[in-house]
C-alpha positions as CSV (number, residue, x, y, z in Angstrom):
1,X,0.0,0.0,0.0
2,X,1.3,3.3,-1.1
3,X,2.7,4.8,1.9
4,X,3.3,1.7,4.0
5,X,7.0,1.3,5.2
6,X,9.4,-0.9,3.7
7,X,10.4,-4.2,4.6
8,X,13.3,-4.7,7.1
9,X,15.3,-7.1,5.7
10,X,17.7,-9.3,7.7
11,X,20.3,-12.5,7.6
12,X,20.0,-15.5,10.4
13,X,22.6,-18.1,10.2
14,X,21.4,-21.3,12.1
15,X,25.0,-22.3,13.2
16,X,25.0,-26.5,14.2
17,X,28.2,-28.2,16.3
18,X,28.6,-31.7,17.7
19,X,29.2,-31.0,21.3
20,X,29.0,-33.7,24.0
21,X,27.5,-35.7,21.6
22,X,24.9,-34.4,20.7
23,X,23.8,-32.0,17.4
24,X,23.6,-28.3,19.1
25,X,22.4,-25.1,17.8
26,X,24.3,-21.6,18.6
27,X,21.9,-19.1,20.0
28,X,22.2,-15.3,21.4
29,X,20.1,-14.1,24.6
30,X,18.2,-10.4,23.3
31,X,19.4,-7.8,25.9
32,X,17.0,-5.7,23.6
33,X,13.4,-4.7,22.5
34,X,11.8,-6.5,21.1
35,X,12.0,-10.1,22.1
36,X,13.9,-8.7,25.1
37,X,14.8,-11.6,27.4
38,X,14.7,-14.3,25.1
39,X,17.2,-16.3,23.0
40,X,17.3,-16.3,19.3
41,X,19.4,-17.1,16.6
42,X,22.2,-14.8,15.3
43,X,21.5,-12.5,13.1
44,X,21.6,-8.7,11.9
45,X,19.9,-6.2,9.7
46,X,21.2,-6.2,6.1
47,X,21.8,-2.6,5.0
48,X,23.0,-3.4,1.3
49,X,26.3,-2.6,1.2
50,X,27.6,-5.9,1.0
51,X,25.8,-9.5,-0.4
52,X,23.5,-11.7,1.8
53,X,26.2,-14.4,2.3
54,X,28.5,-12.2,2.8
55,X,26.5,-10.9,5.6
56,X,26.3,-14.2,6.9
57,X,29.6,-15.2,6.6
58,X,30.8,-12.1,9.0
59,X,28.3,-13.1,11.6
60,X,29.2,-16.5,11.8
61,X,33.1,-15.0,12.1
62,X,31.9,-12.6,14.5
63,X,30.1,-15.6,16.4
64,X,32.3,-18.5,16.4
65,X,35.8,-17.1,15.3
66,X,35.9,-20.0,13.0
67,X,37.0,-19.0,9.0
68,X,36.0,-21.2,5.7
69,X,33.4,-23.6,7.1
70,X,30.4,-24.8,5.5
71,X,27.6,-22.2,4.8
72,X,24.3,-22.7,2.8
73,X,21.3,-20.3,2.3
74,X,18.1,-22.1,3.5
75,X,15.3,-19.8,2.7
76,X,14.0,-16.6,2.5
77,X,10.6,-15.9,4.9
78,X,8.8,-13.1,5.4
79,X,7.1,-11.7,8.8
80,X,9.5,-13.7,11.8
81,X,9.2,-10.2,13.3
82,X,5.6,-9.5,14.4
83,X,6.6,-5.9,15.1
84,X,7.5,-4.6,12.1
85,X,7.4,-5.5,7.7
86,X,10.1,-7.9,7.9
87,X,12.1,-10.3,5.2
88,X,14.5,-12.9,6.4
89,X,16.8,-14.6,4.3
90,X,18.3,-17.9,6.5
91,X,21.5,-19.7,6.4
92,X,22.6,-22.4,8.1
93,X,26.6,-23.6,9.0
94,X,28.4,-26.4,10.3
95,X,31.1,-26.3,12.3
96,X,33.8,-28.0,14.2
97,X,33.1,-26.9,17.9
98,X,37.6,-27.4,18.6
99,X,37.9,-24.5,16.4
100,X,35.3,-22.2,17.7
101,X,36.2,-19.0,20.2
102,X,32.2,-17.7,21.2
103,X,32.1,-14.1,21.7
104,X,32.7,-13.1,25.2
105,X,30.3,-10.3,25.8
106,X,27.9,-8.9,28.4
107,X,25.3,-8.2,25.7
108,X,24.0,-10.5,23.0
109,X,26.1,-13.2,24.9
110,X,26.0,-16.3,23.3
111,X,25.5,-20.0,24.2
112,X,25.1,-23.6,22.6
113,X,22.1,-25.3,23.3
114,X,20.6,-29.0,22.4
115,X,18.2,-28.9,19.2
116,X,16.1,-31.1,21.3
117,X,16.2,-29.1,24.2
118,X,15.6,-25.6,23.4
119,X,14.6,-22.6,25.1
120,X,11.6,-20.2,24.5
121,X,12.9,-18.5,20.9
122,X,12.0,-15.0,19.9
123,X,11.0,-14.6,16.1
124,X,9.7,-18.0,15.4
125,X,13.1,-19.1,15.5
126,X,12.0,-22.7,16.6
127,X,10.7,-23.0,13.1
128,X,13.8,-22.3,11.1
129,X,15.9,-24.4,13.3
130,X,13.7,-27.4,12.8
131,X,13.8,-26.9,8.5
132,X,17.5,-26.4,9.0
133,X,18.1,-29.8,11.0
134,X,15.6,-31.5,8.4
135,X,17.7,-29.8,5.7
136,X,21.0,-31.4,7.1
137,X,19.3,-35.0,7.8
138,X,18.5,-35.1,4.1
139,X,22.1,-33.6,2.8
140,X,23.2,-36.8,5.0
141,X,21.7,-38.9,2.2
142,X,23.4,-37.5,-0.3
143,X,26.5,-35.1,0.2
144,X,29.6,-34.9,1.9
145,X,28.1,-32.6,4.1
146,X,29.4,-33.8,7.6
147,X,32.9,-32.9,6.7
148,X,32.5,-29.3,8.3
149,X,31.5,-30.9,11.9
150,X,34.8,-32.7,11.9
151,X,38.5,-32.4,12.3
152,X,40.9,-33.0,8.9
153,X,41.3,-36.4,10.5
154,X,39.2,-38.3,11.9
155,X,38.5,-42.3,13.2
156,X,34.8,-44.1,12.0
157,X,33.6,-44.0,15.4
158,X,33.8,-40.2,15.7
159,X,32.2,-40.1,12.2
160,X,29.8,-42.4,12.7
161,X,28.5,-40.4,16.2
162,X,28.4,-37.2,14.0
163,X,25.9,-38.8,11.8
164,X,24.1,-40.1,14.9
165,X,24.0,-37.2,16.5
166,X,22.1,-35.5,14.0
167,X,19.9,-38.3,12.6
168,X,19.1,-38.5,16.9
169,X,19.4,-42.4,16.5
170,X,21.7,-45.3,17.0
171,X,23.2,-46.8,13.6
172,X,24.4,-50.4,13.2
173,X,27.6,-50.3,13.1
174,X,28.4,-52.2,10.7
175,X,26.2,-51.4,7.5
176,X,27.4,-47.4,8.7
177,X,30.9,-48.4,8.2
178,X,30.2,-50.8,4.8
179,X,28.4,-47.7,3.4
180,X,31.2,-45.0,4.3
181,X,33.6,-46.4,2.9
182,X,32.1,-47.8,-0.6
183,X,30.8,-43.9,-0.5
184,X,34.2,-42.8,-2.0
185,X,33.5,-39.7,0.0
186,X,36.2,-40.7,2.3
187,X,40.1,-42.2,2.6
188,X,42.3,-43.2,5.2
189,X,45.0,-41.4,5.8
190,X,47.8,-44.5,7.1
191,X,47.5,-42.7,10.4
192,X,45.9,-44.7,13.7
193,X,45.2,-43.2,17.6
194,X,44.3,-44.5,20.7
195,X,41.0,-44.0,21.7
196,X,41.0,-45.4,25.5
197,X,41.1,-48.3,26.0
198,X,40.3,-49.2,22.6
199,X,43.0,-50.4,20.2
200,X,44.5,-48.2,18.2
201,X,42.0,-46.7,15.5
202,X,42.9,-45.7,11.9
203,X,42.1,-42.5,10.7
204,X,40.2,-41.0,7.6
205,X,39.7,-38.3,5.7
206,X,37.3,-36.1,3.4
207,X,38.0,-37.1,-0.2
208,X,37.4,-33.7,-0.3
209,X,36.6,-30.5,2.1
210,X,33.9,-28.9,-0.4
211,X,31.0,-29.6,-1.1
212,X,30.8,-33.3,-3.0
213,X,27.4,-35.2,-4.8
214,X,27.0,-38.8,-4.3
């Protein structure tokens, strides 16, 4: 309608990490209006001076400290905010939690928390985080996709607990392994470590650390 304000438009980046075993979700706690009080994802007005993914991309340096990990966009929405015209364009990233330094700040401070265990979320938030996780189940399927919640090198346990911490259910153990490694999506490396009491595990690797098509 002629004289109606424009839309805010804005990026959210739906940033996932194995921790503790378990597939978390980084969120900030609003020290603001609106939504005061309440966690959400991070996120921040896009003003147009740079691209959308760019925008992403510094928030989830400005986050995590973490460079070059896997980013995708997921949609674009419209009306998260009730207060205001509002257009968000979501992202979602995966990232090794060893290489992430959170933010240390008194406002906005941030926090992991469980994606089956979450807080009350401001802007519908709960919603986006649920398409992202169903977005990174499916990718499962049929990408390489889990490389960017893991080291360079890694042992099939570790990778088969990534995948089970984000399909939230046990696999067998051995049709996971049979099926990883006929993927061609991984190698080993010649390397082994000890893992406990455990004997010593070999160690694999990414075929590649981009994005890959089965």
């Amino acid at each position: 309608m002629p004289g109606s304000p424009a839309p805010v438009v804005a990026t959210i980046v739906v940033i996932f990490a194995i921790i503790d075993g378990a597939l978390q979700v980084l969120l900030v706690h609003r020290t603001a209006e609106p939504e005061h009080g309440l966690w959400a994802l991070p996120g921040g007005r896009w003003d147009g001076d740079t691209g959308l993914e760019q925008r992403a991309q510094e928030k989830l340096v400005d986050e995590t400290g973490a460079r070059d990990l896997y980013l995708e966009q997921l949609f674009t929405t419209s009306n998260l905010d009730a207060t205001q015209p509002s257009l968000a364009v979501a992202y979602f990233a995966l990232v090794d939690a060893r290489l992430v330094r959170l933010r240390t700040s008194v406002e906005w401070p941030p926090a992991w928390h469980r994606v089956d265990a979450l807080p009350p979320l401001a802007f519908r938030n709960n919603e986006v985080i649920a398409q992202a996780v169903e977005r990174v189940r499916a990718k499962l399927e049929y990408t390489n996709i889990a490389y960017g919640l893991l080291p360079e090198r890694f042992s099939l346990r570790e990778l088969q607990s990534a995948y089970e911490a984000i399909e939230g259910r046990p696999l067998d153990r051995r049709n996971f392994r049979k099926r990883m490694l006929s993927s061609g999506i991984i190698e080993p490396t010649g390397e082994v470590r000890r893992e406990g009491a455990h004997r010593p595990a070999l160690l694999y690797r990414f075929t590649s650390r981009e994005p890959v098509f089965l």
